[in-house]
C-alpha positions in Angstrom: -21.7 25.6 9.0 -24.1 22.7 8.0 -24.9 19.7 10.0 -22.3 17.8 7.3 -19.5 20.0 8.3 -20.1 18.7 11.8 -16.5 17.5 13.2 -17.1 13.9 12.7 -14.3 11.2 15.2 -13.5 8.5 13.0 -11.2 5.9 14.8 -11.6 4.1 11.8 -10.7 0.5 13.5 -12.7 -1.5 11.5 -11.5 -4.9 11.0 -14.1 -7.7 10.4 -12.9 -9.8 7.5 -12.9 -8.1 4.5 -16.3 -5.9 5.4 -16.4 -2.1 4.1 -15.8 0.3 7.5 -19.3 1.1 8.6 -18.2 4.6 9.3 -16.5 5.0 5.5 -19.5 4.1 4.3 -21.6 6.7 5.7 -19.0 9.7 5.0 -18.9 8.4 1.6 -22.7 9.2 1.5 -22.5 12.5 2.9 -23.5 15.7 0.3 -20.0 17.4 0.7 -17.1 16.9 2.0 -16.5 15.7 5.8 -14.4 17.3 8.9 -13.1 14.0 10.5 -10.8 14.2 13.6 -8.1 11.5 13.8 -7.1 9.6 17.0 -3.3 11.5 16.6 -2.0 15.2 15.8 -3.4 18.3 16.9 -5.9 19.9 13.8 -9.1 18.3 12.4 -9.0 17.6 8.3 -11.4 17.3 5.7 -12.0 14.2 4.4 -12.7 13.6 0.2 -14.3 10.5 -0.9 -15.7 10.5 -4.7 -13.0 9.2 -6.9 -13.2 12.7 -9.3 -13.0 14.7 -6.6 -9.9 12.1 -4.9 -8.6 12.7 -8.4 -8.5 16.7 -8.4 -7.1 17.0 -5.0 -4.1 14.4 -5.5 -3.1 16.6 -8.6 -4.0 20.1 -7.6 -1.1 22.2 -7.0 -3.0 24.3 -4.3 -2.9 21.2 -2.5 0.8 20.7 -0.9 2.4 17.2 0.5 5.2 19.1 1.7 3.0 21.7 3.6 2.6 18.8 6.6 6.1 18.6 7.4 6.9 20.6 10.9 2.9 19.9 12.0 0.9 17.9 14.1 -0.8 16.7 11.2 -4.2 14.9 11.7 -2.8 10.6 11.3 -4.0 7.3 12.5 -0.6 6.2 13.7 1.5 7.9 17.3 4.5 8.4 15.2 4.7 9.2 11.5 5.3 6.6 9.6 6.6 9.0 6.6 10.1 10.7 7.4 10.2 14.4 6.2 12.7 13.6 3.8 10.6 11.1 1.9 9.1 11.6 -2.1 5.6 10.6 -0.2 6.1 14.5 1.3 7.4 16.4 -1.3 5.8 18.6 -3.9 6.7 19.1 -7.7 9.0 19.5 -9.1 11.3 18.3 -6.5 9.0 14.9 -6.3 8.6 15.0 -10.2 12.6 15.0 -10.8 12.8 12.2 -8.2 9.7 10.2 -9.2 11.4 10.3 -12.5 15.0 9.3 -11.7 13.6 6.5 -9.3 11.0 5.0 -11.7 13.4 3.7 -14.0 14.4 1.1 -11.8 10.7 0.2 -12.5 9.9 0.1 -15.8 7.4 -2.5 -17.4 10.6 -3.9 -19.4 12.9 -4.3 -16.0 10.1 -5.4 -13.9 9.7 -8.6 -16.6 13.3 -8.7 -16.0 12.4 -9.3 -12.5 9.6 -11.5 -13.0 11.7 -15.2 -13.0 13.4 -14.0 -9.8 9.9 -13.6 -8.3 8.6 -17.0 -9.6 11.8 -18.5 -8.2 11.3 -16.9 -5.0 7.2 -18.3 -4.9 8.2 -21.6 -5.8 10.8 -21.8 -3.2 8.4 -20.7 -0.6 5.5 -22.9 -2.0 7.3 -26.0 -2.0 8.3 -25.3 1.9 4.5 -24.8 2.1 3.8 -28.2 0.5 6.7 -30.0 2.2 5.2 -29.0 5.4 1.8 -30.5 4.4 -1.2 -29.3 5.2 -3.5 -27.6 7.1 -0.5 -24.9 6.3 -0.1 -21.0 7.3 -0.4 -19.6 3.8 0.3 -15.8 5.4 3.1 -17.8 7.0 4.6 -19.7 4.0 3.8 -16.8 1.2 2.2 -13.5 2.0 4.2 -12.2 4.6 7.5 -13.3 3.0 7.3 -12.8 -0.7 6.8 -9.6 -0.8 9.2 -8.2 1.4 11.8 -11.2 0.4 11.5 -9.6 -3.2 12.4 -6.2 -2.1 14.8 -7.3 -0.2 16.3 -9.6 -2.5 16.3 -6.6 -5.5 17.6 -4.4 -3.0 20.6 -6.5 -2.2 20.1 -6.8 1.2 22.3 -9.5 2.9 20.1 -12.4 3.9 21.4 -12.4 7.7 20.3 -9.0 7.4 17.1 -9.4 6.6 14.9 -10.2 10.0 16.0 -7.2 11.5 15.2 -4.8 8.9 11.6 -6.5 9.0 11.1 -6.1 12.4 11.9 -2.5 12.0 9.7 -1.7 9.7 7.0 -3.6 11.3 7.0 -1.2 14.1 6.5 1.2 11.8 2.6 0.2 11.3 1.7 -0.1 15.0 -1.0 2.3 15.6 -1.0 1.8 19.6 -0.1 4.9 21.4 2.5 3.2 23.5 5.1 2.1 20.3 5.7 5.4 19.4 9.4 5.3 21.3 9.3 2.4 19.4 8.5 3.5 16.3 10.8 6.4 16.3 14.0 4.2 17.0 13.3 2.2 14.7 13.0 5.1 11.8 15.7 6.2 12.8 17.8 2.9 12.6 16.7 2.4 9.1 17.5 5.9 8.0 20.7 5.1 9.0 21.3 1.4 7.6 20.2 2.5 4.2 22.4 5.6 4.2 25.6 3.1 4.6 23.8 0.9 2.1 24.0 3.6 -0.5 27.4 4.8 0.2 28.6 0.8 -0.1 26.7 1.1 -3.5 28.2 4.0 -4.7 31.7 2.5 -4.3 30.8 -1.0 -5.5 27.8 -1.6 -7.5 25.8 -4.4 -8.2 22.5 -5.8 -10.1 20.3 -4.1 -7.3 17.7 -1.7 -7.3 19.7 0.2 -5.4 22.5 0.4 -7.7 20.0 0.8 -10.7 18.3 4.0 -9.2 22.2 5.6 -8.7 22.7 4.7 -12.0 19.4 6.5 -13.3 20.6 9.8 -15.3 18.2 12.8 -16.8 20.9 15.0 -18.7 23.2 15.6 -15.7 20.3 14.7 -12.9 20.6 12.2 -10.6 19.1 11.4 -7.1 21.7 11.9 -4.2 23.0 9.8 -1.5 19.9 11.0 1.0 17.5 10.7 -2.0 18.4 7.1 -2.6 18.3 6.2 1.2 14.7 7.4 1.3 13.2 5.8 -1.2 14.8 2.6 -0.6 13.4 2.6 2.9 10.3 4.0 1.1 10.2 0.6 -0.8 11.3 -1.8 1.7 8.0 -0.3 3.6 6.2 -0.9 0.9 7.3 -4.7 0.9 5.2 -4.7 4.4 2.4 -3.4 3.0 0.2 -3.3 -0.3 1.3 -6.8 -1.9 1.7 -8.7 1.7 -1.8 -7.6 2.7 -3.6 -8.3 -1.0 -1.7 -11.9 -1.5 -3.7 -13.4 2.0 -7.1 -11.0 1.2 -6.7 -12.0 -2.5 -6.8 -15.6 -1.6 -9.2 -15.5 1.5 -11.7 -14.1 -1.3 -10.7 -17.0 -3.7 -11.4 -19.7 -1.1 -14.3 -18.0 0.2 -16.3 -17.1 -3.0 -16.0 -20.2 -5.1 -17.4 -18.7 -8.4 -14.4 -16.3 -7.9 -11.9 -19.5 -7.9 -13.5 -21.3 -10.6 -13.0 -18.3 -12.8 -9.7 -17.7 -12.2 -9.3 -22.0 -13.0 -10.9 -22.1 -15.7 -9.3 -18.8 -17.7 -6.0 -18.5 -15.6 -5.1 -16.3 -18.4 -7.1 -13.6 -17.1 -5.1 -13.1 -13.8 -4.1 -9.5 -14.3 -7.8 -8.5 -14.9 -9.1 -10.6 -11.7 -6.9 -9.4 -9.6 -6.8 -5.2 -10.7 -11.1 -6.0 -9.8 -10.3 -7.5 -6.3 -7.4 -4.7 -5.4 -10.0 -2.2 -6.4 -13.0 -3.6 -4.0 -10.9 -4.9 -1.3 -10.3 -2.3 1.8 -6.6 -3.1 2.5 -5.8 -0.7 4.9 -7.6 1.5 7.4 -9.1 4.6 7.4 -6.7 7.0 5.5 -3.1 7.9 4.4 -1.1 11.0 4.8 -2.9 14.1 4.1 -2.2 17.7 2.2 -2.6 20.9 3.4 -4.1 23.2 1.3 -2.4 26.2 0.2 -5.2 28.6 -0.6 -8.8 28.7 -0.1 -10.5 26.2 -2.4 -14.2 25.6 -3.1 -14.8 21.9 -3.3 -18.2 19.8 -3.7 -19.8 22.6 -1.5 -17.2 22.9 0.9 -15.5 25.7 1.4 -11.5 24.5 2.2 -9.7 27.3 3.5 -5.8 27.9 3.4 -3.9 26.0 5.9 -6.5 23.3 5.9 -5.4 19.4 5.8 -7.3 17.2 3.4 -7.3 13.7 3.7 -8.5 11.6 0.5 -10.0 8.0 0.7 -8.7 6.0 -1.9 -10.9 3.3 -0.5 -13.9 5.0 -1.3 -12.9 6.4 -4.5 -12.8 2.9 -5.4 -16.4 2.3 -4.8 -17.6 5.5 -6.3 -20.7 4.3 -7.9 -20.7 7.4 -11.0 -17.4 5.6 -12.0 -18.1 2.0 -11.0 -21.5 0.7 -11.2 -22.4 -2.1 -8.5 -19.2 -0.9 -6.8 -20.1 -2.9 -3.8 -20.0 -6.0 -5.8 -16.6 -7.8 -7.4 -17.3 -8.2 -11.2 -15.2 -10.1 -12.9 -16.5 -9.3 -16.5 -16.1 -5.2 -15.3 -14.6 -3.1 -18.1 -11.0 -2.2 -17.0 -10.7 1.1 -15.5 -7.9 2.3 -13.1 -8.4 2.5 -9.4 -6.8 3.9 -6.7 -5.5 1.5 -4.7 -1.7 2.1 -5.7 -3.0 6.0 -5.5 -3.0 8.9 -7.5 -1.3 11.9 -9.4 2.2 13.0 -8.4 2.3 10.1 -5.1 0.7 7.1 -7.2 3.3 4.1 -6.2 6.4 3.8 -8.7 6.9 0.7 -7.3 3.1 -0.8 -9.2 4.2 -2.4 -11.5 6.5 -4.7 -9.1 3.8 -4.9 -7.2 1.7 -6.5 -10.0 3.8 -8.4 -10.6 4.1 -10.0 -7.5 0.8 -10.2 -7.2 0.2 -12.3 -10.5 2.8 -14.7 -9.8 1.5 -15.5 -6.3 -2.1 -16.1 -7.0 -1.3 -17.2 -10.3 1.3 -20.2 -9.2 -0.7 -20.7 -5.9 -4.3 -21.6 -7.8 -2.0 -23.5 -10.6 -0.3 -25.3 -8.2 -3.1 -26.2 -5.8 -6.3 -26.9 -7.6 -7.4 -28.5 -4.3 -6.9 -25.2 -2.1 -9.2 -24.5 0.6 -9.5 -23.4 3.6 -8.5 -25.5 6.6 -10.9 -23.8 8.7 -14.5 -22.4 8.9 -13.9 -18.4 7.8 -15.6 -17.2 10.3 -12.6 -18.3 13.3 -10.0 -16.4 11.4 -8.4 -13.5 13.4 -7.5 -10.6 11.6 -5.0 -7.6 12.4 -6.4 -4.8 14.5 -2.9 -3.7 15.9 -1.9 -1.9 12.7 -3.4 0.3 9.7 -3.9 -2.9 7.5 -6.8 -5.1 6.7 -5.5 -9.0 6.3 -6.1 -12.5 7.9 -3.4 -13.0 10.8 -3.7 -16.8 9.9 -5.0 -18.4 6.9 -4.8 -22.0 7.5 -5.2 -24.1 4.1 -5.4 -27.6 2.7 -4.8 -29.1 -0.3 
């Protein structure tokens, strides 16, 4: 074994503004793939970084999802955040049926459906913002709710409803050793709310996402009642995640890189584009995801990966691959579109992306329309930022106008 297949301890608890982890950095350099051990589960795992290779193991069958479940897998958090029942641990062509039931709740033509109920929502929440008056919490007034009020909102979940189901799923992302109890309980208690949810939804539906994925039909397919609980806890995470995160980074990189803000002013039109660039360079989360176990032995970039084997894949650094992106260090504004990773890959890439877009563009894009004066309230270098969970974003980001 060569000195790269060293077991390498990665806490991977970066969390200095929007910096690249140190320690990512130099696996991402590394000849062949790396053996990193995890500060939870019982087995070291590999860990894949170029974006080709990212790309072969996220669609290789020889690489399972579904192997994980019933092990100690090799994870960043104490409990699990996936439950075994989820699509984000299943293999084709049980996840392909699913994926493929689910996603037509999420089509391009019913996300634009969506879209004035997600404007509504931001203005509602910017005018609170500007009624306040500044300085004002932007995470506060719009990243931490518009995301997960959209989800919740399309999910037809009752308003009163809605602070506890957050604080569940909050617990979810704790990487502390002492939440696990925590944690658990509070899987467990969502489980269980959105199995009555779909059973109320079956009986009496509605305009809700919900409602729309029971409706979805392929000949005489359709998800069941456990199916449609996961994956509407599986989106209602999702609300806590991605788009909550990359509204506050998004922003913090506006305000703190004004060429970046003056494009975006002076050709608003190009929001999409400005925004796919920053998801791709910005490190959102920590470390890495859920991993697969591979099936069989497989030779990879040198590496011999042998059956039983978990694989871990870095989206993050995929996204910086330089054979793919060059300068991928550097956010280029006038970069050829290419797709990145940062909603994932193959079979597990998120259905939910184009909602997520979506949200995304009407944030930043109302936000810089309706605040040309934006900035922060504060010198960047006081803002705290999360180290109690696997995502990268301000805690704070107190603005002006």
């Amino acid at each position: 074994m060569t000195a790269d297949h060293e077991t390498v301890t990665c806490p991977f608890d970066f969390s200095e503004a929007l910096d690249f982890d140190p320690a990512l950095a130099d696996l991402m350099q590394r000849r062949s793939p790396a053996r990193i051990r995890l500060a939870y589960g019982d087995a070291d795992a590999w860990l894949i970084t170029g974006f080709d290779s990212v790309k072969q193991v996220t669609t290789d069958p020889r690489f399972s999802r579904a192997g994980i479940i019933g092990h100690d897998y090799p994870r960043m958090t104490p409990e699990p955040i996936v439950s075994p029942e989820s699509i984000n641990v299943m293999d084709p062509p049980q996840s392909s049926r699913v994926r493929h039931l689910a996603s037509q709740a999420f089509t391009q033509q019913r996300v634009e459906g969506m879209r004035q109920r997600i404007i509504w929502l931001t203005d509602r929440l910017l005018d609170d913002m500007e009624n306040a008056g500044p300085p004002a919490d932007l995470v506060q007034h719009l990243s931490n709710k518009l995301p997960q009020h959209t989800l919740l909102d399309l999910l037809g979940i009752e308003r009163e409803e809605w602070p506890r189901v957050e604080e569940s799923l909050q617990q979810l992302l704790v990487v502390g050793a002492g939440n696990k109890e925590a944690a658990a309980t509070a899987k467990a208690d969502l489980t269980a709310y959105f199995a009555k949810l779909v059973g109320q939804r079956r009986n009496s539906p509605g305009p809700d996402l919900i409602s729309a994925m029971a409706a979805a039909r392929e000949g005489e397919e359709q998800l069941d009642d456990r199916e449609l609980a996961v994956m509407a806890l599986t989106l209602a995470l999702s609300g806590q995640d991605t788009a909550t995160c990359q509204i506050s980074d998004i922003t913090y990189l506006l305000l703190t890189r004004p060429e970046l803000m003056q494009h975006l002013r002076r050709r608003p039109e190009t929001v999409t584009d400005v925004v796919h660039e920053m998801l791709r360079c910005i490190p959102f989360r920590k470390g890495v995801g859920i991993p697969r176990v591979a099936l069989e032995d497989v030779e990879l970039d040198g590496a011999r990966i042998k059956a039983g084997d978990f694989v871990h894949v870095s989206y993050l650094t995929a996204n910086r691959d330089p054979e793919r992106y060059p300068s991928p260090h550097d956010i280029d504004l006038d970069r050829p579109v290419a797709p990145h990773m940062t909603f994932g890959w193959g079979g597990h890439r998120c259905i939910a992306m184009p909602l997520a877009m979506a949200e995304l563009e009407v944030a930043i894009g109302r936000l810089v329309e309706r605040f040309p004066g934006l900035r922060l309230a504060v010198p960047p270098e006081e803002l705290r930022w999360d180290t109690e969970t696997i995502r990268r974003f301000p805690l704070e980001l107190p603005v002006a106008w």
